[in-house]
C-alpha positions as CSV (number, residue, x, y, z in Angstrom):
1,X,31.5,6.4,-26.9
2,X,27.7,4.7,-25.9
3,X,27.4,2.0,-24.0
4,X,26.6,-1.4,-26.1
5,X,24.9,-4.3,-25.6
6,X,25.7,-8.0,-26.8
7,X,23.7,-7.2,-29.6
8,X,25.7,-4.0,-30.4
9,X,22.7,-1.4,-29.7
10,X,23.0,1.6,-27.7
11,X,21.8,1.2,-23.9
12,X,19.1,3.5,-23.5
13,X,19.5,4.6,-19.7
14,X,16.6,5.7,-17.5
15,X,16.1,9.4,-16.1
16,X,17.9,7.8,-12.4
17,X,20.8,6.4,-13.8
18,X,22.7,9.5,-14.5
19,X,25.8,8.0,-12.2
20,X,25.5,4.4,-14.1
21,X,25.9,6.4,-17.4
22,X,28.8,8.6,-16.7
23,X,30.6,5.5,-15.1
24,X,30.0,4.0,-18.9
25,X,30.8,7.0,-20.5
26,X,34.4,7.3,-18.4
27,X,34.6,3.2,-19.1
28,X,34.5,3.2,-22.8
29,X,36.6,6.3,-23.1
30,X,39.3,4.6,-21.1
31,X,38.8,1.2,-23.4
32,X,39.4,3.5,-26.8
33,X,42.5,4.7,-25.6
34,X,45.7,2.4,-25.7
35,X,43.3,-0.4,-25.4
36,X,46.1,-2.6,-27.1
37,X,48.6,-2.3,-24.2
38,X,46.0,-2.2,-21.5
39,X,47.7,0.9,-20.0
40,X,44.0,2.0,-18.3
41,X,43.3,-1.9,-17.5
42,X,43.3,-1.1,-13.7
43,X,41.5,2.5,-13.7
44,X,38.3,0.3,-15.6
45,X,38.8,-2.2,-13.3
46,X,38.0,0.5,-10.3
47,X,35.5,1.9,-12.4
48,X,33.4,-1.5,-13.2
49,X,33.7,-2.2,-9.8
50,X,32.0,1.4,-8.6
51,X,29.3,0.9,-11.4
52,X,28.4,-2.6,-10.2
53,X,27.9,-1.0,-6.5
54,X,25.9,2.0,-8.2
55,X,23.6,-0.6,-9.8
56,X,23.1,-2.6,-6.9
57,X,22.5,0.5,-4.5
58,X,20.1,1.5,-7.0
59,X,18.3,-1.2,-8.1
60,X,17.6,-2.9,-4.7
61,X,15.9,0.6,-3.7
62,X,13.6,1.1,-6.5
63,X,10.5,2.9,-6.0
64,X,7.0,1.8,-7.2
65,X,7.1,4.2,-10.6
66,X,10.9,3.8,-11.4
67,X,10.0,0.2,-11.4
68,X,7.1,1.2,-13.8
69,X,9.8,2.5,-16.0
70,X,11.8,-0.6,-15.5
71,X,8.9,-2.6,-17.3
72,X,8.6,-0.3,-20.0
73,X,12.2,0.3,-20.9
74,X,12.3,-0.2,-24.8
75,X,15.1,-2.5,-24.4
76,X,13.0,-4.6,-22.1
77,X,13.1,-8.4,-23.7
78,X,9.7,-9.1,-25.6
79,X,7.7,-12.3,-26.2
80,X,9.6,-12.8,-29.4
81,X,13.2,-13.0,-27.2
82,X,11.6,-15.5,-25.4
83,X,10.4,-17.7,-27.9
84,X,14.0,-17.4,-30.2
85,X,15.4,-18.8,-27.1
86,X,13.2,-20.8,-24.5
87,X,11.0,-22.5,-26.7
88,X,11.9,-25.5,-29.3
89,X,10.1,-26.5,-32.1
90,X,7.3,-23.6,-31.8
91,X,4.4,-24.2,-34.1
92,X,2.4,-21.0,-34.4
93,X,-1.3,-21.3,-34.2
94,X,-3.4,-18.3,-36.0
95,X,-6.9,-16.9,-35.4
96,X,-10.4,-16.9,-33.6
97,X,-12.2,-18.5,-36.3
98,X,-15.2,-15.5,-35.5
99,X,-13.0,-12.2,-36.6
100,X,-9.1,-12.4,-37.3
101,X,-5.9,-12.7,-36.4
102,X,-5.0,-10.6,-33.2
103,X,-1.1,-9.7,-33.7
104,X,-1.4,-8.3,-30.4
105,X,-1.5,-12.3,-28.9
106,X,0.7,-14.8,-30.1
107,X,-0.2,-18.3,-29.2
108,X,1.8,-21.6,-30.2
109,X,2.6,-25.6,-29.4
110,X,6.3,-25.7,-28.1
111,X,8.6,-27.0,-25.9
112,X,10.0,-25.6,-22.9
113,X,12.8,-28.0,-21.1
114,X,11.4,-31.1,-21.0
115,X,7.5,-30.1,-21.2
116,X,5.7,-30.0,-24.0
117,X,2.9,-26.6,-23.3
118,X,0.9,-24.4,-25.2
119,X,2.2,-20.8,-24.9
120,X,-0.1,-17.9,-24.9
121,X,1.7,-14.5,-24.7
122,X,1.0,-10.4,-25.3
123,X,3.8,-8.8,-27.7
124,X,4.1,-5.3,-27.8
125,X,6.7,-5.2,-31.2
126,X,10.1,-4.0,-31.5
127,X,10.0,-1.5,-34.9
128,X,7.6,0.9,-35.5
129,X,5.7,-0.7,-38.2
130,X,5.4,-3.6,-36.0
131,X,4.4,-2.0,-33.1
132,X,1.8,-0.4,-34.8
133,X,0.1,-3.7,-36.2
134,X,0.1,-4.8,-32.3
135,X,-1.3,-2.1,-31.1
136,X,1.5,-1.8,-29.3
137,X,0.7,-5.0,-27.3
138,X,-2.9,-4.1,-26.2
139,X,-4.8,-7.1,-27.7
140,X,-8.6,-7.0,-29.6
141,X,-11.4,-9.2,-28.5
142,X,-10.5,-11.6,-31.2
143,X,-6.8,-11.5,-29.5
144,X,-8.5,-13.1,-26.3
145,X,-11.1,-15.4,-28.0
146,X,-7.7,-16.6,-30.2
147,X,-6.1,-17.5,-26.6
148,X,-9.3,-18.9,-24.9
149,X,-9.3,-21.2,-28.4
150,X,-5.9,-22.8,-28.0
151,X,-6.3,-23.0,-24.3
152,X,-9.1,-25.3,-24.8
153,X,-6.8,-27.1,-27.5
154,X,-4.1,-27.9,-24.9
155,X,-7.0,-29.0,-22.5
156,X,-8.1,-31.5,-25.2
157,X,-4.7,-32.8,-25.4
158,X,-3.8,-32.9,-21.5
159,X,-1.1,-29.6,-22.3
160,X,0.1,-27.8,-19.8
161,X,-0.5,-23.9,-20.2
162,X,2.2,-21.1,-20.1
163,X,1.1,-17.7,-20.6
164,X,3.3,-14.5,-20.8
165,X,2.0,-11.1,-19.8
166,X,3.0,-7.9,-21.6
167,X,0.5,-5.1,-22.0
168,X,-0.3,-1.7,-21.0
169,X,-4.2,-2.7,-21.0
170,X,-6.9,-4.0,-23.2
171,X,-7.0,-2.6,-26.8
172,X,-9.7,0.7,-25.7
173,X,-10.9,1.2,-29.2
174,X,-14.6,2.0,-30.6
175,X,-14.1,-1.4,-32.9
176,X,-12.7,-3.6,-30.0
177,X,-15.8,-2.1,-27.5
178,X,-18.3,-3.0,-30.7
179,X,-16.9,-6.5,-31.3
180,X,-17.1,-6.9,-27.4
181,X,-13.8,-6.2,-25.5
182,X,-15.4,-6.9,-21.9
183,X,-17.2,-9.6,-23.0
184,X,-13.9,-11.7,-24.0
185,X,-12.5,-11.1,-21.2
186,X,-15.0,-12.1,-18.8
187,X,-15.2,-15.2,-20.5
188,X,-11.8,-15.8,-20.7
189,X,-11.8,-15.4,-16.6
190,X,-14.7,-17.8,-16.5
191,X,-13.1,-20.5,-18.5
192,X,-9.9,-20.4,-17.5
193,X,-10.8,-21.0,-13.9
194,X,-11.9,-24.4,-14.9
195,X,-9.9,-25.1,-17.7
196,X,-8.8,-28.9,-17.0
197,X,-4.5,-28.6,-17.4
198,X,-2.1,-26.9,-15.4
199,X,-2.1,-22.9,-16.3
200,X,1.1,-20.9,-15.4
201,X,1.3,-17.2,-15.5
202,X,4.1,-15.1,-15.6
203,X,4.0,-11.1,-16.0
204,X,7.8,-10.5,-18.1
205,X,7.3,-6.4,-18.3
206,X,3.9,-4.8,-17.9
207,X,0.6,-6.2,-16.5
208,X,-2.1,-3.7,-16.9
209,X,-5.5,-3.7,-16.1
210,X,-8.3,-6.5,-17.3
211,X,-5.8,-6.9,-20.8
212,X,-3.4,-8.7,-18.1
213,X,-6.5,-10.8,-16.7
214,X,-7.5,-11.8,-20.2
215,X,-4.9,-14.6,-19.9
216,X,-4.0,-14.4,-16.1
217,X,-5.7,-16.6,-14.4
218,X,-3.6,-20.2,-13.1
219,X,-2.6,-22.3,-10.9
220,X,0.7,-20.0,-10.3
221,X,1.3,-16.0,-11.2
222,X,4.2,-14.9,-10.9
223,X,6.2,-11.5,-11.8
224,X,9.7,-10.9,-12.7
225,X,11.4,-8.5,-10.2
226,X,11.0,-5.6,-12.1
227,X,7.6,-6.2,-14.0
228,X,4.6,-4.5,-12.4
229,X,1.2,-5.8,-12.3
230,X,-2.3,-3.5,-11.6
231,X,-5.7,-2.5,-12.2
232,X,-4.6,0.7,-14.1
233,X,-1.6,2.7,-15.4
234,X,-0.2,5.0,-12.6
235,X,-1.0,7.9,-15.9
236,X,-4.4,6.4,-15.8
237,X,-5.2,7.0,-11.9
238,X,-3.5,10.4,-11.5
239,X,-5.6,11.6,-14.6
240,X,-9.2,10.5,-12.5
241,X,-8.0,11.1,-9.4
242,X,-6.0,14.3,-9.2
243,X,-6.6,15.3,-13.3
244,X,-3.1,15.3,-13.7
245,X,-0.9,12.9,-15.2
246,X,2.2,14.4,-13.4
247,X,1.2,12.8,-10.4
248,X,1.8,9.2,-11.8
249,X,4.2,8.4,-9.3
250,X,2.2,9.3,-6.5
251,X,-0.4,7.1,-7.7
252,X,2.2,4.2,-8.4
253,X,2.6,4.3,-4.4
254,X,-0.7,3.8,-3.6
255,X,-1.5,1.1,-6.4
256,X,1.0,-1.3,-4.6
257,X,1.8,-2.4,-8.0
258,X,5.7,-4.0,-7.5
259,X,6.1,-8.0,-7.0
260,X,7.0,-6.8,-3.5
261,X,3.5,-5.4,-2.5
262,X,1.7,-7.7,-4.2
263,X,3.5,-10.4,-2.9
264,X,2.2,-9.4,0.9
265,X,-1.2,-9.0,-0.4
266,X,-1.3,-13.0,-2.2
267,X,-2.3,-11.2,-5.3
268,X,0.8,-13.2,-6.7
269,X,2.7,-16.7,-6.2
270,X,6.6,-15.9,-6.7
271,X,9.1,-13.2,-7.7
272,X,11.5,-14.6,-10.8
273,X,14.9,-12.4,-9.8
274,X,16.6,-10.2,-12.6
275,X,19.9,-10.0,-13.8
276,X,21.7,-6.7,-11.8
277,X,20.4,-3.4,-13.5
278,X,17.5,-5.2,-15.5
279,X,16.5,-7.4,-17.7
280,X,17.3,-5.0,-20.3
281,X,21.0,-5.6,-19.4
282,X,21.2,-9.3,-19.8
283,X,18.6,-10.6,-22.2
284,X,19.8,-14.2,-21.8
285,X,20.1,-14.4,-18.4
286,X,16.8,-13.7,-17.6
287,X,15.0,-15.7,-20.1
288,X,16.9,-18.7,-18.4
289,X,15.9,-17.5,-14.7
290,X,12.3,-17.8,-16.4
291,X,12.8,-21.2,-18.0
292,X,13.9,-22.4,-14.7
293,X,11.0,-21.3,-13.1
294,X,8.7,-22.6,-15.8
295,X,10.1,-25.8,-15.0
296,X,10.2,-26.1,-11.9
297,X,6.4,-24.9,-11.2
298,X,5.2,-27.8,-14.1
299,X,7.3,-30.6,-11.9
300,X,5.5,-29.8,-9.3
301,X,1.7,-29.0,-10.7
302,X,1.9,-32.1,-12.4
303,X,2.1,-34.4,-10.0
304,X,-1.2,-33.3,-8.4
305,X,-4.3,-34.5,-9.4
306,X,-6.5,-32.0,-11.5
307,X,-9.7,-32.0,-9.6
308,X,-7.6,-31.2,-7.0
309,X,-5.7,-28.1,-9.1
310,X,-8.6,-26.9,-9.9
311,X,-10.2,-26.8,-6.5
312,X,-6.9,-25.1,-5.0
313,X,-7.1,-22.3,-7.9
314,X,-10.7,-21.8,-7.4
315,X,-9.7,-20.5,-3.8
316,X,-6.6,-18.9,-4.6
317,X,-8.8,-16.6,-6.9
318,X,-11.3,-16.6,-3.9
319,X,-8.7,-15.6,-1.4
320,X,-7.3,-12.7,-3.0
321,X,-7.9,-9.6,-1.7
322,X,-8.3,-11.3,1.9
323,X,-4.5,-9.7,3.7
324,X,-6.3,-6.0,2.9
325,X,-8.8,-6.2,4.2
326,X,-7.2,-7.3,7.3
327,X,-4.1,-4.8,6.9
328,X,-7.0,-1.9,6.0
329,X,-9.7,-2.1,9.0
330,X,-11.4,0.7,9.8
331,X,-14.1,1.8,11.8
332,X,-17.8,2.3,10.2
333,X,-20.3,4.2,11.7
334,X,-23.0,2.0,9.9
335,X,-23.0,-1.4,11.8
336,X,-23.1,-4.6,9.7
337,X,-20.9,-3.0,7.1
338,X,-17.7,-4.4,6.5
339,X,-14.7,-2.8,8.3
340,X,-11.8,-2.3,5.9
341,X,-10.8,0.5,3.6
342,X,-10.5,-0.4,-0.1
343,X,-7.6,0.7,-2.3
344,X,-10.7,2.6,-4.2
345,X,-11.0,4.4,-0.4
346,X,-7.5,4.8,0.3
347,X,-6.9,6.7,-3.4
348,X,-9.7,9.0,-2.6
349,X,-8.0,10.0,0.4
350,X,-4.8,10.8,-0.7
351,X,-6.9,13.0,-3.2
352,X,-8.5,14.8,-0.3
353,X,-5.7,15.5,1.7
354,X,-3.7,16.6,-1.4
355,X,-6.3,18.7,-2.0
356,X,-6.4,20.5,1.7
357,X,-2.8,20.9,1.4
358,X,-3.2,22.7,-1.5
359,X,-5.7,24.9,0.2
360,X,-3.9,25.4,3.1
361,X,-0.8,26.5,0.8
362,X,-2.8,28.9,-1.0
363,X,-4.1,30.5,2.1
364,X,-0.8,31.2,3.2
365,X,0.2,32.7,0.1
């Protein structure tokens, strides 16, 4: 018998949770037999007890691409989970008034706690047929002028901003490069640095490249503990680097992609905990660790004054980038050139010395 969820789907387990499965499997056998006079009570007992351990073991030891898969498990709660249960009274908003209607970028007026915000978030679509008209949450220009729009709505009205991440990367399409993909997102970076209201950012599953950027810039970014946040897909660097998409989770460990890393690096403000073995595994739970943390960053952004919010976001964007080049100091040869070793730098030379080992192995044999 599957394992089920509180919405009575099957759990869909990940390739390193072969132990947490069979623990379900032996779990919900036990419950279908004599379940009415409890006579296996105690053996589940012992057995919830080791699978609690199992997921704790595991999930505290994650590496960089199993948290990857993490983000992208298709049980993963999606912008639609949290509206249905973090925001009241949501009034959508629709369109870019140049283009269309991006599906791919949901924005609307709601209220979350006691603040009244405009939400901006990326949904990637639960069915087929959905996830098909969202492109499977990898937005079109008009997705990003559509955000940049409302923002500048909220700002009018003194709103506080909230925006969810969730995509894989900018829609890469011919139409979206002719209708000016970059473009959008440049300006969305540009005015959002000076927009004149508090902006929060939170990554809730995958934060991918510039389609992550296109409504990431605030006062606060944060990542829930599982979510991952880079410039590219670990697919995406293993194909240019090593042209082979096998090598993804190499590439995952040099991207420094986890709230972890990037926490160390300042890239991010704040690491919203999970519920044990995912979010996935307790929808409601972690939409409330989000509200919480929603809350508790507007209390405190809105009791400073805005020139001063936006000075203070101005250098947090400024600052980034600052603990690597520390952390990655090198010697030049060229004086005057700056001494540190870009992630660019440090990809290239895991690429060259995954190349000489592969020499060196073919030598041998």
């Amino acid at each position: 018998m599957a394992k089920k969820k509180e919405n009575n789907q099957t759990l869909q387990y990940l390739p390193f949770e072969d132990e947490i499965a069979r623990l379900d499997r032996e779990i919900d056998q036990l419950g279908s037999q004599d379940s009415l006079q409890g006579i296996h009570a105690r053996q589940i007992r012992e057995l919830q007890v080791r699978q609690t351990e199992a997921l704790r073991e595991i999930y505290s030891n994650l590496s960089p691409w199993q948290t990857v898969q993490v983000a992208r498990h298709p049980q993963r709660p999606l912008l639609p989970d949290y509206f249905n249960l973090m925001v009241k009274e949501a009034r959508y908003l629709h369109g870019d008034r140049c283009f269309g209607d991006d599906k791919a970028i949901i924005t609307a007026l709601g209220q979350i706690g006691r603040h009244r915000v405009m939400i901006v978030g990326q949904n990637k679509g639960k069915e087929i047929r959905e996830k098909v008209a969202c492109n499977f949450g990898c937005p079109n220009p008009e997705g990003y002028r559509k955000a940049l729009l409302k923002m500048k709505l909220a700002e009018k009205y003194g709103l506080p901003i909230v925006t969810l991440i969730d995509t894989p990367g900018a829609y890469p399409g011919i139409g979206a490069e002719e209708r000016g993909q970059a473009q959008a997102i440049a300006v969305n970076l540009m005015e959002m640095s000076r927009l004149r209201v508090p902006i929060l950012c939170i990554v809730i599953g995958e934060g991918g490249s510039g389609g992550a950027l296109g409504i990431g810039v605030g006062d606060k970014l944060a990542m829930l503990e599982h979510a991952y946040y880079s410039v590219i897909s670990p697919e995406g660097c293993a194909a240019i680097l090593w042209h082979d998409g096998s090598q993804a989770s190499r590439a995952a460990d040099a991207l420094k992609l986890t709230g972890k890393e990037l926490m160390k690096l300042g890239v991010i403000d704040a690491v919203i905990p999970e519920p044990l073995g995912g979010a996935h595994r307790n929808l409601h739970d972690t939409v409330y660790n989000v509200e919480q943390f929603i809350n508790r960053s507007l209390n405190q952004l809105k009791r400073r004054k805005i020139d001063d919010l936006i000075e203070a976001r101005y250098k947090k964007l400024r600052s980034i980038g600052q603990p690597c080049q520390t952390a990655s100091s090198v010697k030049t040869e060229k004086p005057g050139l700056p001494e540190r070793l870009s992630v660019k730098a440090q990809l290239e030379k895991a690429a060259a010395e995954q190349a000489a080992e592969e020499a060196a192995q073919s030598k041998t044999d």
